[in-house]
ZALO-622955 format. One record per residue (C-alpha): residue in three letters; x, z, y negated. Coordinates in steps of 0.5 Angstrom, whole numbers, plus 2048, in hexadecimal, padded with zeros to 3 digits. Example, Ala and Ser with C-alpha at 12.3 -4.5 7.8 and 13.67 -1.06 7.14 Angstrom:
<atoms>
ala819810809 ser81B80E802 
</atoms>
This chain:
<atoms>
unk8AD8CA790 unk8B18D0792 unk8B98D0792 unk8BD8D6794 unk8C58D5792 unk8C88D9796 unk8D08DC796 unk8D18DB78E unk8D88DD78D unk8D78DF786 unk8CF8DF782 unk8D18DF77C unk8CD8E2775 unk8C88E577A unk8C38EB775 unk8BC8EE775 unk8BB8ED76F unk8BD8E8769 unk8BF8E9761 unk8C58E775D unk8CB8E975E unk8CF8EB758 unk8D68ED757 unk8D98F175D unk8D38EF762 unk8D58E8761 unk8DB8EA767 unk8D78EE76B unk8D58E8771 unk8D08EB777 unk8D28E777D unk8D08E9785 unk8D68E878A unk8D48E4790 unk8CD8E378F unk8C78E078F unk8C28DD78B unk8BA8DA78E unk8B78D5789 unk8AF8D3789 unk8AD8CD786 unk8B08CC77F unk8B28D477F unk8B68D9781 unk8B48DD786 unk8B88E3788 unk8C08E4788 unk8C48E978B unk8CA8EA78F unk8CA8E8796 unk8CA8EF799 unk8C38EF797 unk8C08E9799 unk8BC8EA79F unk8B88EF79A unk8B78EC794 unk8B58E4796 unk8AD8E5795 unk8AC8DE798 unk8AF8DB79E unk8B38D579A unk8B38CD79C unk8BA8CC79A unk8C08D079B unk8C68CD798 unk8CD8D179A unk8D18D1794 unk8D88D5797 unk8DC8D4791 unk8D98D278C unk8D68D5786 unk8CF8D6783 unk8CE8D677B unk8C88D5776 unk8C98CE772 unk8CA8CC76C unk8C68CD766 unk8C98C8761 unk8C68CA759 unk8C98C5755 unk8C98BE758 unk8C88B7753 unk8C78B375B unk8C28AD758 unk8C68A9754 unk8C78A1754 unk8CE89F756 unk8D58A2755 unk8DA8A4750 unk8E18A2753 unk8E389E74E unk8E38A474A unk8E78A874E unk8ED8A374D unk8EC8A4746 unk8ED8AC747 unk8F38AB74B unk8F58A7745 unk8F48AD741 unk8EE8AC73D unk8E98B273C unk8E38B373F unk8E18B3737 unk8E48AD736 unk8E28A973C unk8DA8AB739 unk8DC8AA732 unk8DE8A2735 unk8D78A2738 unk8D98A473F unk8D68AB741 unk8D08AD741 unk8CE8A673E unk8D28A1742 unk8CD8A4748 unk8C68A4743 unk8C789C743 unk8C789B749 unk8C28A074C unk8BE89D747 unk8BF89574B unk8BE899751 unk8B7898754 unk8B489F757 unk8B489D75E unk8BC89975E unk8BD8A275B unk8B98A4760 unk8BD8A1766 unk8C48A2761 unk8C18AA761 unk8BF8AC768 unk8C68A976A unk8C98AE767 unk8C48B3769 unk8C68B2771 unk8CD8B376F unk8CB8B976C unk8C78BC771 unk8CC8BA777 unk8D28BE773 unk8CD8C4773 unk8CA8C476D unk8C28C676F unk8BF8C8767 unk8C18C4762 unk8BF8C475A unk8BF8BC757 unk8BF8BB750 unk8BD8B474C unk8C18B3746 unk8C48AC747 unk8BD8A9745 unk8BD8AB73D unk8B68A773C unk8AF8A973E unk8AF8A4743 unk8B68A5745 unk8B58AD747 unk8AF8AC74A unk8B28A774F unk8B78AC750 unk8B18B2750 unk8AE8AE756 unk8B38AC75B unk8B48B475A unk8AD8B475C unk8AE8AF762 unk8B58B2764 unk8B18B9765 unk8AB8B6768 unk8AF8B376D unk8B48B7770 unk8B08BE770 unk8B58C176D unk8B68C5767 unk8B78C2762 unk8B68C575B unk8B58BF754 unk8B88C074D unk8B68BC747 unk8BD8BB744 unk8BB8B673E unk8C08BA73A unk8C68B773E unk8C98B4737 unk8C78B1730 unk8C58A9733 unk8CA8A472F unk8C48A272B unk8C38A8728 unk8CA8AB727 unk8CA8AB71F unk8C28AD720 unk8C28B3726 unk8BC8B6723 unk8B88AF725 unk8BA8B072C unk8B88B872B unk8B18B572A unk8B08B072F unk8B38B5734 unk8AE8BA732 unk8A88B7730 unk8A78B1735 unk8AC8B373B unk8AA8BA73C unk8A38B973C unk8A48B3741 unk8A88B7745 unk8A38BE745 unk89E8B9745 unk8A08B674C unk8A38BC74E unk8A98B9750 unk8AE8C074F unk8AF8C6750 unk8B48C874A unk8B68C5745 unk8BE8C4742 unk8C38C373C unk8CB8C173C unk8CC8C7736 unk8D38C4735 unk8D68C172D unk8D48B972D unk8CE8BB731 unk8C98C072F unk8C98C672B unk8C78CD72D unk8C28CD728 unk8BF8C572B unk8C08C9733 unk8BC8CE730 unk8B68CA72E unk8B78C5734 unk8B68CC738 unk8B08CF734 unk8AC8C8736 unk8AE8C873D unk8AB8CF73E unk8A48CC739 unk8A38C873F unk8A68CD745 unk8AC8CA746 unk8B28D1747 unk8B98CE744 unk8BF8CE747 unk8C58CC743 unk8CC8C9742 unk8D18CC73E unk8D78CF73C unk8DA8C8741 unk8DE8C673A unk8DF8CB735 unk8DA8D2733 unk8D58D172F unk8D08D5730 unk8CD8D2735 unk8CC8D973A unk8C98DC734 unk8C48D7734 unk8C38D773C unk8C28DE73C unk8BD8DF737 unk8B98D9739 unk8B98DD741 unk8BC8D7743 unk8BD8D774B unk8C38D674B unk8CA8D3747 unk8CF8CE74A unk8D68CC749 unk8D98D2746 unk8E08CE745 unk8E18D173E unk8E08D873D unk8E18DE739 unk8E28E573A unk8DB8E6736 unk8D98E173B unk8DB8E4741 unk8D78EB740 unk8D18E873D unk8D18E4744 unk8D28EB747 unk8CC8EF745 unk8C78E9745 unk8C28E874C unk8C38E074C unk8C88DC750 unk8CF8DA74E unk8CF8D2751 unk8D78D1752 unk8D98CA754 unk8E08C9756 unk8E08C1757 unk8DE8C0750 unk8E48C374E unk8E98C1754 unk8E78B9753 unk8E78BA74B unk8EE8BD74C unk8EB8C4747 unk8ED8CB748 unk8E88CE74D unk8E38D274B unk8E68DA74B unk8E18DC752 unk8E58E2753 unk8E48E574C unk8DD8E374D unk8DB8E6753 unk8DF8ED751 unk8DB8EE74B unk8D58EE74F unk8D18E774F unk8CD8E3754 unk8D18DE756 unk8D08D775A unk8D48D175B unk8D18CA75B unk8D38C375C unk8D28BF755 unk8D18B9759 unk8D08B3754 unk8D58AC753 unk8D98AE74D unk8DC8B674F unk8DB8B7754 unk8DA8B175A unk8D88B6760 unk8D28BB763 unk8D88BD768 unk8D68C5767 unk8DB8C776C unk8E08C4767 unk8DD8C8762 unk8DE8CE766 unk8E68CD768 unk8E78CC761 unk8E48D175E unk8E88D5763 unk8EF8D1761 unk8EE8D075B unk8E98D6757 unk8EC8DC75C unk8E58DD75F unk8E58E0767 unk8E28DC76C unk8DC8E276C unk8DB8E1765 unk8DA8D9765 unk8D68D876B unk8D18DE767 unk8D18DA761 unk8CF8D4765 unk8CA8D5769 unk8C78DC767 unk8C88DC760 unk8C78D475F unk8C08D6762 unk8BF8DA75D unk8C18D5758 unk8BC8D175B unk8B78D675A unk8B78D5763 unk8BA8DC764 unk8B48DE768 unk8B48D876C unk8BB8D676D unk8C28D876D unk8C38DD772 unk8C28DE778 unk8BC8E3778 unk8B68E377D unk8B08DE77A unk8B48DA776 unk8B58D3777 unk8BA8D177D unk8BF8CD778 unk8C58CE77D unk8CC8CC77D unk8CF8CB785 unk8D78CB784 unk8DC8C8788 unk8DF8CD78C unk8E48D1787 unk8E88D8787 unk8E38DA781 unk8DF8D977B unk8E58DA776 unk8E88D477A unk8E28CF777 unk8E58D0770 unk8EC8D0771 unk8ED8CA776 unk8EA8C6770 unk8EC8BF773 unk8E88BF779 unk8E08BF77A unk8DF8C577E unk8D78C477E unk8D48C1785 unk8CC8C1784 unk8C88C477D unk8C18C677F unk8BC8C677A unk8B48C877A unk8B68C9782 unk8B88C2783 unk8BF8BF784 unk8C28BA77F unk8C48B3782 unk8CC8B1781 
</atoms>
């Protein structure tokens, strides 16, 4: 099946090649004015503007489909998500506009452990249909690619549940969809006075179910006080590269403890939050090759200083934007909230966010060959806009979805 999209007012993030943009590159966006973009089956064909089009469309298309107005961009690539879960957490965020903390809600029981309960009540396929709910939503608001995290099981059967309806969620909708061990999410309340009973179970029966199974592709730690310590992430990173699985790592979301260092010696493939930062921080992040994950929404609904984008980015470091989708601190996978946010509230360009969530998420998905840009031979993972005046106007009329059809692998997505 050949689709030829003709009269595209702006292709956005259009290049030959593809490799992380770090530092000043991340404001420097490729787009063709009035263009057009051919597609052949699940990949991108030929791009180009209009003035070349009877020249450079090797093949007679089946479809032609006029878009006059409207824009054309690669989709989103969201690297930190937390989508299968059981339930949601709405109690808690009244709790929080009462003013009590995030700690405080976790030190009640809420939190991380409020959503281990009910996952472990939950059977695997009630989570499945839960899950892939969530997953059309995301889809339908552009998101293409996407990393999924367990972390709500904290038991091996728990976690495998989670790991497998990862698996099925990939099987089924064909995209790309990256599966991270999290077991290392939070000390489980049983083993609070006892962390290093949890640490054996972690290591010595779920990461052997997990490499065993092959149910992920990295593995993760929360590196934060009242969670695990750098020297704990330390270990949990050394096991899950035993059995082949790449860390990626939470850190610095409430306070700097060591965490960046642990990800960098640990050649983690990237470290996510990024709230509390130091200089030191900063310039490590700027000499280092891996990817900086920011996620704004967590900050936002946490009511948390936002990371400090701009001094990051400044300093040199690869940096991406996720959702953190997951029901206690950030209830929403909408990346084109992410991306007005981060322009807002963290003083990020549009050039800079729409290349931190789409060519640099890739990267952080390890999928920058296949997607985030649009680049001939990779998939045609598209988002089609309304008709608007430009690209920057995707992030600053925050309030409206400006999204008209995502393609992903060649195919429109329904709704």
């Amino acid at each position: 099946m050949t689709i030829l999209f003709t009269n595209i007012a702006q292709l956005v993030n259009v290049r030959e090649e593809s490799a992380p943009l770090r530092g000043k590159e991340l404001a420097v966006l490729p787009v063709i004015e009035r263009a057009f973009l051919m597609v052949e089956d699940d990949t991108i064909l030929t791009y180009g503007s209009m003035t070349d089009l009877d020249w450079k469309v090797p093949v007679q298309p089946e479809t032609v489909i006029d878009l006059s107005g409207q824009i054309v961009l690669p989709c989103w690539c969201d690297s930190h998500t937390h989508i299968v879960f059981a339930g949601s957490r709405e109690n808690e965020f009244v709790d929080k506009i009462k003013g009590l903390s995030y700690a405080e809600i976790a030190a009640r029981g809420g939190g991380i452990l409020n959503s281990a309960r009910r996952l472990n009540e939950t059977s695997e396929d009630e989570l499945y249909r839960q899950s892939y709910r969530r997953l059309l939503e995301v889809q339908r608001l552009g998101t293409g690619a996407l990393e999924i995290k367990s972390g709500y099981g904290l038991t091996l059967e728990g976690e495998l549940k989670m790991l497998r309806v990862i698996r099925r969620l990939k099987q089924d909708s064909g995209m790309i969809i990256k599966s991270t061990f999290l077991g290392a999410h939070t000390i489980p309340a049983e083993y609070k006075e006892n962390p290093e009973a949890y640490m054996d179970i972690l290591l010595n029966q779920m990461l052997p179910a997990v490499a065993g199974e092959k149910l992920a592709d990295y593995i993760d730690v929360f590196c934060e006080k009242g969670f695990f310590t750098p020297e704990q992430t330390d270990r949990v990173c050394k096991a899950g590269k035993a059995v082949g699985l790449k860390p990626r790592l939470h850190v610095n979301q409430l306070t700097s403890i060591g965490g960046i260092e642990t990800a960098i010696s640990n050649e983690a493939v990237s470290v996510d939050h990024l709230e509390t930062m130091t200089e030191n921080d900063i310039a490590l992040l700027g000499k280092w090759d891996g990817i900086s994950t920011l996620l704004p929404t967590a900050a936002f609904f946490l009511r948390m200083p936002m990371q400090p984008a701009r001094a990051i980015i400044d300093a040199g470091a690869v940096v991406a934007l996720a959702s953190d989708y997951n029901p206690g601190s950030s209830p929403s996978g909408n990346m084109n909230f992410v991306n007005s946010l981060s322009c807002i509230q963290m003083k990020m360009l549009p050039e800079e966010v729409i290349n931190a969530s789409t060519l640099n998420g890739a990267f952080a998905l390890e999928a920058g060959m296949q997607v985030g840009s649009i680049t001939e031979g990779k998939k045609a993972n598209l988002i089609i806009t309304k008709p608007i005046p430009s690209y920057t106007f995707l992030p600053y009329s925050f309030g409206s979805n400006h999204i008209e059809r995502v393609m992903i692998n060649g195919v429109f997505v329904d709704g």
